[in-house]
LUMSE-152085 format. One line per 4 residues: number of its first residue (from 1); their letters; for each residue x, y, z of C-alpha. Coordinates in steps of 0.05 Angstrom, whole numbers, plus 32768, in hexadecimal, padded with zeros to 4 digits. Each point is the difference from the previous one (the first is absolute). Example, Ala and Ser with C-alpha at 12.3 -4.5 7.8 and 13.67 -1.06 7.14 Angstrom:
1 = as = 80F6,7FA6,809C | 801B,8045,7FF3
END
This chain:
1 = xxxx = 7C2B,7FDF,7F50 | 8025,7FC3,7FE7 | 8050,8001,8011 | 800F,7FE6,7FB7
5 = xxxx = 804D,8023,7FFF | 800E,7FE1,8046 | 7FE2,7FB8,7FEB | 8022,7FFD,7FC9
9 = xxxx = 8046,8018,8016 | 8006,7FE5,8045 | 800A,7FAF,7FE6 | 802D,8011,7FD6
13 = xxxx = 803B,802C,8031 | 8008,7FC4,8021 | 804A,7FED,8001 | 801D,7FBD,7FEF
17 = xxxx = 8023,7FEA,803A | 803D,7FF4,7FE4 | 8008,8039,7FCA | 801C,8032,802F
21 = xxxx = 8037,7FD6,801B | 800C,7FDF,7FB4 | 8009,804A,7FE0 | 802A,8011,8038
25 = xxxx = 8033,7FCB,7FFF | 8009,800E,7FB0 | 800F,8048,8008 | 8037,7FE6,8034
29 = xxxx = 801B,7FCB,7FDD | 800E,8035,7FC6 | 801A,802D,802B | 7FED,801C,8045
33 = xxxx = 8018,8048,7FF3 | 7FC8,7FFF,7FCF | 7FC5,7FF1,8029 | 7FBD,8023,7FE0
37 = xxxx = 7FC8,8010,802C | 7FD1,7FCD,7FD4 | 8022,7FC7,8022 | 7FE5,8014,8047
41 = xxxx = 7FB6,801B,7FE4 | 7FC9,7FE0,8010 | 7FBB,7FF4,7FD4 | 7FD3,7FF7,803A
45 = xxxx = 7FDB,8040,800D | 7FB6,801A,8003 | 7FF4,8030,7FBA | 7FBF,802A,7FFC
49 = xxxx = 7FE3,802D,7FC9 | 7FF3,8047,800B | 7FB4,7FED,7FF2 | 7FF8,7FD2,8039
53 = xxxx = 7FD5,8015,8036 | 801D,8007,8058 | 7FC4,7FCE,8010 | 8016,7FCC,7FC4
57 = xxxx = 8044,7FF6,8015 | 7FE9,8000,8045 | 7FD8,7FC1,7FF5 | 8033,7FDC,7FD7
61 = xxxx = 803A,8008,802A | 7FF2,7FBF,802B | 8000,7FD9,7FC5 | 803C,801D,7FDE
65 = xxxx = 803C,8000,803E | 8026,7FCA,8009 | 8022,7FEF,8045 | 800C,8028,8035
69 = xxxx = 801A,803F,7FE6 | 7FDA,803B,7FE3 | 8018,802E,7FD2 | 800B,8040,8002
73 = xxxx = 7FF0,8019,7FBD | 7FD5,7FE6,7FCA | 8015,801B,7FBD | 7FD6,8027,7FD6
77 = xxxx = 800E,7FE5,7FB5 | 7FCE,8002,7FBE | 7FFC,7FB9,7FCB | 8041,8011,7FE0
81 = xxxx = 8020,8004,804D | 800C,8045,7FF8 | 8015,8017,804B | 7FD5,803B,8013
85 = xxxx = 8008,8006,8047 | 8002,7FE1,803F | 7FC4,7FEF,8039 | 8017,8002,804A
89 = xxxx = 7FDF,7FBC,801E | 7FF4,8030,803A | 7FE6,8039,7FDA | 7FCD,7FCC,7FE3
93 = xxxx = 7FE3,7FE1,803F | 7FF0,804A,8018 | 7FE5,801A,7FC3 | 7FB7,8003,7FF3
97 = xxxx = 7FE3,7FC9,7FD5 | 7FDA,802D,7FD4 | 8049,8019,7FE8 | 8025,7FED,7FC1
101 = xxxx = 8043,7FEA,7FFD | 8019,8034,7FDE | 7FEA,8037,803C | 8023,7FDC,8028
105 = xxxx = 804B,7FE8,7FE2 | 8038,801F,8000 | 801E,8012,7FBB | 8044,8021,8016
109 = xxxx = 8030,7FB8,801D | 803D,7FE4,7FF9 | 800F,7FD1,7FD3 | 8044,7FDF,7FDF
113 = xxxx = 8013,7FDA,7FBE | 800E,7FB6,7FFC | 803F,800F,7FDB | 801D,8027,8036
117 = xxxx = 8035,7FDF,802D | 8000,7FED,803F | 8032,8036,801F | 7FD2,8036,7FDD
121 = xxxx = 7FC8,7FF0,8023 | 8026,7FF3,8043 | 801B,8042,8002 | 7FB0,8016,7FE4
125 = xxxx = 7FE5,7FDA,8047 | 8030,8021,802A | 7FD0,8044,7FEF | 7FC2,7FE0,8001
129 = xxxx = 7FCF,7FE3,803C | 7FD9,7FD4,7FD8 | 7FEC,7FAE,8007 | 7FE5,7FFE,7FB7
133 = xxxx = 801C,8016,7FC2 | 7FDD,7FFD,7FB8 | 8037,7FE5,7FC6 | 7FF0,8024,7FC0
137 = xxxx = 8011,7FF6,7FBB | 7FE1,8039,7FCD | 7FCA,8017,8034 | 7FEE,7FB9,7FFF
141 = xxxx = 7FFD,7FD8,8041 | 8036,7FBF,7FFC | 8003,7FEF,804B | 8004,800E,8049
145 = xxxx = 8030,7FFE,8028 | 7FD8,7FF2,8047 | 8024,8008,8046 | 8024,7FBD,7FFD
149 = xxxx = 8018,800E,7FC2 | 8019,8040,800E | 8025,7FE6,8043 | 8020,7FC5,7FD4
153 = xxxx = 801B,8036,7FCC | 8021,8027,803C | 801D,7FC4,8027 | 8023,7FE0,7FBD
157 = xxxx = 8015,8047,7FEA | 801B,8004,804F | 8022,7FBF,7FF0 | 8028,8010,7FC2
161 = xxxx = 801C,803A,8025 | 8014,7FD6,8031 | 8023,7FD4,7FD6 | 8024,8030,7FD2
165 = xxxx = 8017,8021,8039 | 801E,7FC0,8016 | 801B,7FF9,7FC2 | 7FD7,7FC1,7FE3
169 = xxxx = 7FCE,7FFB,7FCA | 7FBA,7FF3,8019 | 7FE0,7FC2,8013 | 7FC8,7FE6,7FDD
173 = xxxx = 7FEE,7FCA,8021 | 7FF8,8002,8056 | 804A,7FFB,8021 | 7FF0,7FBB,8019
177 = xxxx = 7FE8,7FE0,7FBB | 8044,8019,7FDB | 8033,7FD1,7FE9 | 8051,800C,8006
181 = xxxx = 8000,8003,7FB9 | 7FD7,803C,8006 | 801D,8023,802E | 8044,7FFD,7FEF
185 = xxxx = 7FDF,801F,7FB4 | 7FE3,8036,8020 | 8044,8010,8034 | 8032,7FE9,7FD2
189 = xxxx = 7FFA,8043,7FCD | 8005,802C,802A | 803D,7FE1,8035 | 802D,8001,7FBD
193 = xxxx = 7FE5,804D,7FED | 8011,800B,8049 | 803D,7FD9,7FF8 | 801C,802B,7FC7
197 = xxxx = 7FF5,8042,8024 | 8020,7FEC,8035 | 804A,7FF3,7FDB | 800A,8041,7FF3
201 = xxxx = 800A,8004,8058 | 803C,7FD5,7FED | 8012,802A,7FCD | 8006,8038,802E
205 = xxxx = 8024,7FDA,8030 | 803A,7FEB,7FD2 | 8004,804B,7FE5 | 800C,8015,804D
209 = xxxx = 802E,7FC0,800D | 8038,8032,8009 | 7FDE,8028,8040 | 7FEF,7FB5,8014
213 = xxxx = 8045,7FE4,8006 | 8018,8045,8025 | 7FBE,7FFB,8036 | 7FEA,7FBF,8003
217 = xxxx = 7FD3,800B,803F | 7FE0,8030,7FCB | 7FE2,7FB8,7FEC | 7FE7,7FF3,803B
221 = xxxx = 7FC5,8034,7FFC | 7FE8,7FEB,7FB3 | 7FC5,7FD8,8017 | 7FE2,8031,803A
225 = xxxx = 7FFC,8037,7FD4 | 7FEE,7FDC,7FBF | 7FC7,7FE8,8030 | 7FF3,8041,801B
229 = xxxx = 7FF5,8020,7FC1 | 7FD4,7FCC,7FE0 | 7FDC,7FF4,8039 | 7FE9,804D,8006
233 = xxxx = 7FF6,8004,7FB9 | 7FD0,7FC1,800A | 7FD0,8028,802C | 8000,803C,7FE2
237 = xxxx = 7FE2,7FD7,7FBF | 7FD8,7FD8,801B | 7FDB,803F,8025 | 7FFD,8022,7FC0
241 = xxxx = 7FEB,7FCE,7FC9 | 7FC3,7FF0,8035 | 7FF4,8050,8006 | 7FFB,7FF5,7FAD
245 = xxxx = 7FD2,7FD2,8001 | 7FD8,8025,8031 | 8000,803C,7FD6 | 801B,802E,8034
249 = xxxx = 8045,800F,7FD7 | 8013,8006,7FB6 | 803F,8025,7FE1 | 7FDD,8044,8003
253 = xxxx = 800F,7FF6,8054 | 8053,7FEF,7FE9 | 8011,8034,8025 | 7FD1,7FFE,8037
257 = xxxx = 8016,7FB0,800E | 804B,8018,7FFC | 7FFE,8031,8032 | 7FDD,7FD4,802B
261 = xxxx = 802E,7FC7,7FF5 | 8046,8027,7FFE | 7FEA,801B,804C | 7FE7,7FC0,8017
265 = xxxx = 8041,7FDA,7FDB | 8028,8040,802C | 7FED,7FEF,8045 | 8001,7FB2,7FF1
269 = xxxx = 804E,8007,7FEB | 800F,8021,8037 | 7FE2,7FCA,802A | 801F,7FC4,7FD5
273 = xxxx = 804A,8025,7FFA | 8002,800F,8043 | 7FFC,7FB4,800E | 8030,7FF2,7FC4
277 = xxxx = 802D,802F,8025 | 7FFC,7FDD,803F | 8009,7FB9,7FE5 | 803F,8012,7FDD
281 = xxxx = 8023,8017,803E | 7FE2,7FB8,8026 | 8029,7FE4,7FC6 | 803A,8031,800B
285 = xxxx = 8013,800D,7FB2 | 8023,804F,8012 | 7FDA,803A,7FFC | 7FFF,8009,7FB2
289 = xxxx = 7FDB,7FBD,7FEF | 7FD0,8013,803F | 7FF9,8045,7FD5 | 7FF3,7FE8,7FC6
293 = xxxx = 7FCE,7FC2,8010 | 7FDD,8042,8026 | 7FF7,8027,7FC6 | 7FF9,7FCC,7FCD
297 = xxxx = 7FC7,7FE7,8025 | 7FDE,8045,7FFE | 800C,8010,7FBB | 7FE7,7FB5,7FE8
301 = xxxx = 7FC3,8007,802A | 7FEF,8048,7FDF | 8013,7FEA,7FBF | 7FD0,7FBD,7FFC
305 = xxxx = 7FCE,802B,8019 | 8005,802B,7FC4 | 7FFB,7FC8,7FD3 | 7FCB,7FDB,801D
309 = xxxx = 7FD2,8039,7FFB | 8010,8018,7FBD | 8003,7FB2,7FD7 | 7FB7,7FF2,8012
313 = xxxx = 7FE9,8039,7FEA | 801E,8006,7FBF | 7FE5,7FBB,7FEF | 7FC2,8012,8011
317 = xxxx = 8004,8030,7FCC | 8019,7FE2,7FCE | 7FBF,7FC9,8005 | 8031,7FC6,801F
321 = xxxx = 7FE5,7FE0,8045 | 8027,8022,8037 | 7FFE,7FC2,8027 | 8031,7FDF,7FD3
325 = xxxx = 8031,8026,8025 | 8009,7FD1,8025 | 8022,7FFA,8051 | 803F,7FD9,7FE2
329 = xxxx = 8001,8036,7FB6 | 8004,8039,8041 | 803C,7FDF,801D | 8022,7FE9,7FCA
333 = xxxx = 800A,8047,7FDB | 8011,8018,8046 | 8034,7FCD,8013 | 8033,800F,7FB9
337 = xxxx = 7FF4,8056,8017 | 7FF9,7FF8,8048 | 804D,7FE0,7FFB | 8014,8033,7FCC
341 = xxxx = 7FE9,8035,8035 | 802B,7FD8,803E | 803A,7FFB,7FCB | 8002,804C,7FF1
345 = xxxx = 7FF5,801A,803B | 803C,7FCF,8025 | 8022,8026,7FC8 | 7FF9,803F,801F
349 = xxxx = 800E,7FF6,8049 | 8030,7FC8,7FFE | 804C,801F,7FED | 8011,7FB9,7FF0
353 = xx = 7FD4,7FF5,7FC5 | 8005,8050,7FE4
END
């Protein structure tokens, strides 16, 4: 039986070596949130026709892979590329040779569109075991995405978590091989977005100046709980936006990730005011200021837990990257309420500033 669908198709999946990496670096350069799957498929793959006979494809194989690695599916397409189904490399070598190709492949698979982004298909992957997926555009086969590929989408997805988190844009270019100029671009935005968020602390502080000037070792304890609450809030997003992306939490489980997060934020205050407590008597301030680092530190630590699970979420919903919220966004909003929280409640339990 003459192979005339595999002849004629193999030659021409074959790649150009530098069309991958050339559509990729486009899609960054326009803009990295944007990333389509068609800049990591691949056009080197094996296609068949349902017609083609076990013992046929058998024969050609040898002539057909390149390199080292096999495949593990050959796609099943007609002359218009028409994606009927998939063939199981394995599935072929055990088959009889008297058998068609279309006894044998699998119609039901998972595919995904070259117009969908990169984060779709991340959080798609995080569902599915597979080391080959078709791309398909109208039923019609555009691409692969093979192993490699599918490794490379997840590592540079990885990566712009990373760096949102840290609040930077993306790199596009390997850490090493990117200039000053660059970098300060990419930091610069953000450190003055950052910058303006933060003022409002200082407006906080001048609307308490009052309680300030009557308990100045009030001052003393601004940065450890500022800290405190920013750093809790820190790890509480970065646990969740990474349980996001793994699928394993959405805003149906809101209340579900606030329980859990309200008890865990319960026992951890206790823990952190206890030390508060204990490091304003080292520094001797009187037993009010002692009280009310105590309790300030409790309350911050509950409250940035609340926030930190809720913010994610709600950007998540509302189709915005929850990674954006960044480490430094976290402690920023914290810092202006955590201090509005000490303020208040050094109102309360210190006669001198009722």
């Amino acid at each position: 039986m003459k192979l005339t669908s595999l002849q004629k198709t193999a030659p021409s999946v074959v790649c150009p070596a530098n069309s991958h990496a050339e559509n990729f670096n486009e899609q960054q350069h326009n803009n990295f949130d944007e990333v389509k799957v068609s800049a990591y498929m691949s056009q080197s793959y094996i296609a068949v026709s349902m017609n083609d006979s076990v013992a046929a494809i058998k024969n050609n194989l040898a002539n057909i892979l390149t390199g080292d690695q096999i495949p593990t599916y050959l796609y099943v397409i007609d002359k218009d590329k028409y994606l009927n189904g998939l063939l199981l490399m394995k599935t072929l070598l055990t088959s009889s040779d008297e058998l068609l190709v279309s006894d044998i492949m699998r119609r039901d698979f998972f595919s995904v569109s070259p117009e969908q982004s990169r984060e779709e298909v991340f959080a798609l992957l995080n569902h599915c075991d597979v080391d080959s997926i078709p791309v398909v555009e109208f039923s019609k086969l555009k691409g692969v995405l093979r192993a490699q590929d599918i490794a490379e989408l997840i590592e540079d997805e990885n990566t712009q978590d990373a760096h949102l988190q840290g609040a930077t844009l993306p790199l596009e270019v390997p850490y090493m091989s990117t200039s000053p100029i660059t970098l300060w671009r990419k930091r610069v935005v953000w450190l003055l977005m950052l910058f303006v968020a933060e003022a409002y602390t200082g407006t906080v502080l001048k609307a308490f100046s009052d309680q300030l000037e009557s308990a100045i070792s009030l001052a003393f304890f601004i940065p450890l709980l500022i800290g405190t609450g920013g750093n809790s809030g820190t790890q509480i997003t970065s646990t969740l936006v990474r349980a996001m992306a793994l699928g394993e939490v959405s805003l149906r489980n809101l209340g579900a990730v606030l329980k859990k997060e309200i008890s865990t934020s319960f026992l951890v205050a206790l823990t952190i005011g206890c030390v508060g407590i204990f490091r304003a008597w080292i520094l001797d301030v009187g037993y009010q200021v002692t009280l009310v680092v105590g309790l300030t530190m409790m309350a911050i630590t509950v409250w940035s837990a609340i926030v930190s699970s809720i913010i994610p979420m709600v950007l998540k919903r509302l189709n915005i990257d929850p990674a954006i919220v960044s480490a430094p966004f976290i402690a920023t909003f914290i810092d202006g309420t955590g201090l509005i929280i000490y303020f208040e409640i050094a109102k309360l339990i210190m006669t001198d500033l009722a």
